[in-house]
N, C-alpha and C positions, 0 to 999 in steps of 0.2 A: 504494500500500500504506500505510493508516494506522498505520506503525511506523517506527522505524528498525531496520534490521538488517546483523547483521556477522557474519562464518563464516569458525570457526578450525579449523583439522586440526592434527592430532599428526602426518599422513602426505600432507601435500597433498592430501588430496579435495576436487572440488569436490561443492556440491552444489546441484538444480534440485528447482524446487519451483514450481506458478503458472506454467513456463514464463520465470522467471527462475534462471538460473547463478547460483549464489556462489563466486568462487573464492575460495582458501583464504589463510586468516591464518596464520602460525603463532600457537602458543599460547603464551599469554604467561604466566610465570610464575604466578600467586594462579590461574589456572586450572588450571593442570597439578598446582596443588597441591587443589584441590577436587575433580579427577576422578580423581586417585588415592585421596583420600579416600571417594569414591563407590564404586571400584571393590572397594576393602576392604569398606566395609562391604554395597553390595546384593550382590555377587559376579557384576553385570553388568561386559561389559565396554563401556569408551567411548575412542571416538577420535576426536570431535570436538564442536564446539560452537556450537548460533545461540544470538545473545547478540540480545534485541530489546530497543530503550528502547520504551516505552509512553508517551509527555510526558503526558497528560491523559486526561480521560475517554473523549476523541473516538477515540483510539489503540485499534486493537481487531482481532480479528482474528477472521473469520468461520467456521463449520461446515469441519470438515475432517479426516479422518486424517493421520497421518504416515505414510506407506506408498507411497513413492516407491522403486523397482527398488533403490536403493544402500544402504536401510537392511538389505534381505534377509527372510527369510521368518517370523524372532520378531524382532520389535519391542520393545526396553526402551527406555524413554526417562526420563530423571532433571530435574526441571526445579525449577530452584530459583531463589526469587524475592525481589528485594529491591527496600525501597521501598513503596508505596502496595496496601493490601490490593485486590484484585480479583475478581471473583465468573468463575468457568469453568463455563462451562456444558456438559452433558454429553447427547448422546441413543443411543440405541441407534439403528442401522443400519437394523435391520427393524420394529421393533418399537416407534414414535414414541411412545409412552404411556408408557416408562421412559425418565426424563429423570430428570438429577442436578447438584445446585448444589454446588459445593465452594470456599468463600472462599483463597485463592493469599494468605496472610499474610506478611509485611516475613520473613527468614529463614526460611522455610517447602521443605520440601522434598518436590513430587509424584512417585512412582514409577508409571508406564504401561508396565505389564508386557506379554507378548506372553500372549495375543492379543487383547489389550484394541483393538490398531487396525484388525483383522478385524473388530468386531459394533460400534465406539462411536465416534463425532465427536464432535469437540467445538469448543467456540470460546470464546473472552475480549472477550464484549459490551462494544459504548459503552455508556456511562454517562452521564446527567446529574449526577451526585454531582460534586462539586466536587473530586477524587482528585489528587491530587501524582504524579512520576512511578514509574515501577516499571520494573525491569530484570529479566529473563528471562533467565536462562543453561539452555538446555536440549541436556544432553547425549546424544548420538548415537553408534550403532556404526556408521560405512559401510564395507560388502563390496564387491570389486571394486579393482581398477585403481586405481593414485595418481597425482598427477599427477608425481610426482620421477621423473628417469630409474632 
């Protein structure tokens, strides 16, 4: 996987994705203070968080929804990004001829509302651009089962 990644729960969830398990972090303070902040202002709710470094341009991460059984049946996802601007690339499901570039800026916050991961993939192409690195905190609701007794 060209990233690093780490996965934090408010409620021990793990979470799979690619066929790899994350199991859970707790959340560490300056997070718990940003997802409450989230939660205030989009009126989604979130209880946990992949947090991915990006080092370089090479770090990237390929076509895909987030729509894995534990996220549940609408999908918000809050992902906010610090560090090096990056281009995400967007396409529709069905319909490959509606595609969307959207630049992911140093403090930038994307909102993927439900049912955006029903019709649209997406991905955070390599780059040859010479890019410094960028951290990804993208905030998740998971349904189901925790891992706490």
């Amino acid at each position: 996987m060209p990233r690093r990644s780490a996965w934090f729960s408010c409620h021990g969830h793990s979470y799979t994705y690619s066929n790899i398990v994350h199991e859970p972090r707790p959340l560490p303070g300056f997070l718990e203070a940003i997802r409450q902040q989230l939660e205030e202002q989009s009126g989604f709710r979130f209880n946990s968080v992949l947090a991915n470094l990006y080092e370089n341009g090479q770090h990237s991460v390929g076509w895909h929804a987030d729509n894995e059984p534990e996220l549940g049946s609408d999908v918000n996802i809050a992902s906010f990004s610090l560090g090096a601007n990056r281009k995400l690339r967007l396409r529709h499901r069905s319909r490959r001829d509606l595609r969307l570039s959207v630049t992911l800026e140093h403090n930038s916050l994307l909102l993927m509302c439900a049912p955006m991961q029903d019709y649209w993939l997406h991905e955070l192409p390599k780059t040859s651009r010479d890019v410094g690195p960028r951290i990804n905190f993208s905030f998740r609701n998971i349904v189901g089962p925790t891992n706490q007794d």
